[in-house]
C-alpha positions as CSV (number, residue, x, y, z in Angstrom):
1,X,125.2,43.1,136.2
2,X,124.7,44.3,132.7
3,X,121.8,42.0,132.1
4,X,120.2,43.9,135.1
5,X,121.0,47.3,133.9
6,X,119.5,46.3,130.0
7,X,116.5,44.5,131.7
8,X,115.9,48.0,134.0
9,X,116.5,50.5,130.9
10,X,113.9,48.4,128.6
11,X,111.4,49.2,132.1
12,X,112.5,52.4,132.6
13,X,111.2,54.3,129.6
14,X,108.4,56.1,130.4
15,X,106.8,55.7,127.3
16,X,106.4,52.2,128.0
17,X,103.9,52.5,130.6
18,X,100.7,52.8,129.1
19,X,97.1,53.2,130.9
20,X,93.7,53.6,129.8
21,X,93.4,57.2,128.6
22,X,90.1,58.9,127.5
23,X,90.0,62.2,125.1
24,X,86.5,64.3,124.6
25,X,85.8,66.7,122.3
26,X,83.0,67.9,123.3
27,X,81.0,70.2,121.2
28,X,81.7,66.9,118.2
29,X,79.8,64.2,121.1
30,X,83.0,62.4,120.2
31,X,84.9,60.4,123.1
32,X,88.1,58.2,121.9
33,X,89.4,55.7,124.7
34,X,92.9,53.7,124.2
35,X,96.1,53.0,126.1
36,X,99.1,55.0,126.3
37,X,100.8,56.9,129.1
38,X,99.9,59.9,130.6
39,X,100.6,62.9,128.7
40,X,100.9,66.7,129.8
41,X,98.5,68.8,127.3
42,X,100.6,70.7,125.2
43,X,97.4,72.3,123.1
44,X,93.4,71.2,123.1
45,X,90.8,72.9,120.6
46,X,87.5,71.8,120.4
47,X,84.9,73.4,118.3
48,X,81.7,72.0,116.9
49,X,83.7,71.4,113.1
50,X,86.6,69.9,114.8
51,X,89.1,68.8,117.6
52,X,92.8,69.1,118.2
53,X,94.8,67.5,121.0
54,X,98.8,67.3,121.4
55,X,100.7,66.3,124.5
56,X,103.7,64.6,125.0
57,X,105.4,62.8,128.1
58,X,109.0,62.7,127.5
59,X,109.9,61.2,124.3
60,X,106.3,60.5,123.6
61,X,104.4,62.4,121.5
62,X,100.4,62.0,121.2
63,X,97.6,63.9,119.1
64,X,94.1,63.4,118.1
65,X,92.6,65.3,115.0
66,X,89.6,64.8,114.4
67,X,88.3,66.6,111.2
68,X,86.5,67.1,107.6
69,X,88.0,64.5,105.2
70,X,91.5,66.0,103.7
71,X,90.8,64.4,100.4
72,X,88.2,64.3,97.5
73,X,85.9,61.0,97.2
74,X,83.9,59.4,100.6
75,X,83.8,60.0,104.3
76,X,84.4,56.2,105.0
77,X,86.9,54.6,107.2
78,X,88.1,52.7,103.9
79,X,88.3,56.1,102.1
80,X,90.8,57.7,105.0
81,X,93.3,54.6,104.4
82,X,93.2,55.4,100.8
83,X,93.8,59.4,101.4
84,X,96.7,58.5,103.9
85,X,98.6,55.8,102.2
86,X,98.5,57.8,98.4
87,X,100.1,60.4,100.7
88,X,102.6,58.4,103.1
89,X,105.3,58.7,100.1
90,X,105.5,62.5,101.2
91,X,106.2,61.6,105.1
92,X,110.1,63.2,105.6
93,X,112.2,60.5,106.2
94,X,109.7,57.6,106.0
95,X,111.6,54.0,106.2
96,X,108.9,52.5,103.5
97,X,109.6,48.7,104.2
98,X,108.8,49.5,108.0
99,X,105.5,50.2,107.2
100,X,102.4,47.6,108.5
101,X,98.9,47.8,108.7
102,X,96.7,46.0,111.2
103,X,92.8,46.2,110.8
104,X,90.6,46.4,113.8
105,X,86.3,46.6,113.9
106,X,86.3,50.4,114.0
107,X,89.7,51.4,112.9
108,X,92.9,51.0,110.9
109,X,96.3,50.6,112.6
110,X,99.5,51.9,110.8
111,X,102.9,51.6,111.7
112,X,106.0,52.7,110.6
113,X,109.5,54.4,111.4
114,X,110.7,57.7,110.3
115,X,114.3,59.3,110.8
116,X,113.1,62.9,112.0
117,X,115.7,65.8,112.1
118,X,115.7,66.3,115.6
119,X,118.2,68.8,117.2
120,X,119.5,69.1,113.9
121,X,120.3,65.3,113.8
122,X,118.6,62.4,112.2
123,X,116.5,60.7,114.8
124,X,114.8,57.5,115.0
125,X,111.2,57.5,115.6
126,X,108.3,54.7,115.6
127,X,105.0,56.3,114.6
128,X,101.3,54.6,115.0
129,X,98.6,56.1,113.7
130,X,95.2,54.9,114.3
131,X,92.9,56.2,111.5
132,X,88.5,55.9,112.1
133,X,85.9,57.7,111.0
134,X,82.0,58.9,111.9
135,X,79.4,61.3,111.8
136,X,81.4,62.6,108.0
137,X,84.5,63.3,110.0
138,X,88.0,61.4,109.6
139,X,90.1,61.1,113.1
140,X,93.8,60.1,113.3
141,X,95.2,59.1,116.7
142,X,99.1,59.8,116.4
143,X,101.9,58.3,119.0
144,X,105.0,58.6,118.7
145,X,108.3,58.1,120.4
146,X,111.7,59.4,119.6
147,X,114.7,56.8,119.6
148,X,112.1,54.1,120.7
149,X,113.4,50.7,123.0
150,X,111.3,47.7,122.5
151,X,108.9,48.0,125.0
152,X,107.6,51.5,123.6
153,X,107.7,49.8,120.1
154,X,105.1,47.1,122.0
155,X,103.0,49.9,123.6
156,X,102.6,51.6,120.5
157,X,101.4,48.3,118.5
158,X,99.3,47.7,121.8
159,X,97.1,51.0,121.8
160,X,94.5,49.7,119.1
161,X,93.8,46.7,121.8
162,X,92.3,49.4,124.1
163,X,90.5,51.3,121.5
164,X,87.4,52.2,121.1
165,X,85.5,55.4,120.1
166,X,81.6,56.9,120.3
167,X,80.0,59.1,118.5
């Protein structure tokens, strides 16, 4: 009976369930397609300079920025990676030896855990960010999910299979 109960929690998280999700910002010509669950908007902006989306589905948390580069140098995929990693050191929390890297044809995959203060508590959380670039403008895709089971730590590392973006 307890096998059954642990095999129907590690199904049970919503986050888990991914499908094939589409995000458009319009006034960019951008359109970013990947897996993850549904999400309810929480906030979308979408202006000819740049796009903002956040949403969330439980304990999963989703956004898309996409924006002018946020450091000095190149507006190449390669020079995002640098920008972020020189500033992961700063990320509240951050569990360096968690961190990994997985390189895809348009984008950069990076995962890692964080303990958040959540509730006023220190809470587990797996963040993956994919990081790609176009048109002069960086765009990071950031899941996460708070106190994550296995199966939302595999549907995180999966969204990059589903990914693609135009431009």
């Amino acid at each position: 009976m307890k096998n059954l109960i642990a095999l129907f929690s590690l199904f049970a998280s919503a986050a888990a369930f991914a499908e094939p999700t589409v995000l458009r910002a319009n006034e960019l010509g951008w359109e970013v397609h990947f897996d993850a669950p549904a999400t309810s908007k929480v906030v979308e902006t979408s202006t000819t300079d740049a796009y903002h989306y956040s949403g969330n589905a439980g304990k999963f948390k989703l956004s898309l920025d996409i924006e002018q580069p946020q450091c000095q140098g190149g507006v190449s995929r390669k020079d995002q990676f640098d920008c972020f990693f020189g500033q992961m050191d700063k990320i509240p929390g951050l569990v360096t030896q968690s961190i990994k890297f997985k390189k895809a044809p348009e984008a950069v995959l990076i995962s890692y855990l964080a303990y958040d203060q959540i509730d006023g508590a220190s809470t587990k959380v797996h963040h993956v960010r994919i990081l790609f670039a176009g048109k002069g403008k960086w765009a990071d895709l950031h899941a996460a999910v708070i106190k994550p089971e296995s199966a939302d730590s595999a549907m995180l590392l999966g969204m990059n299979e589903g990914f693609s973006f135009s431009n």
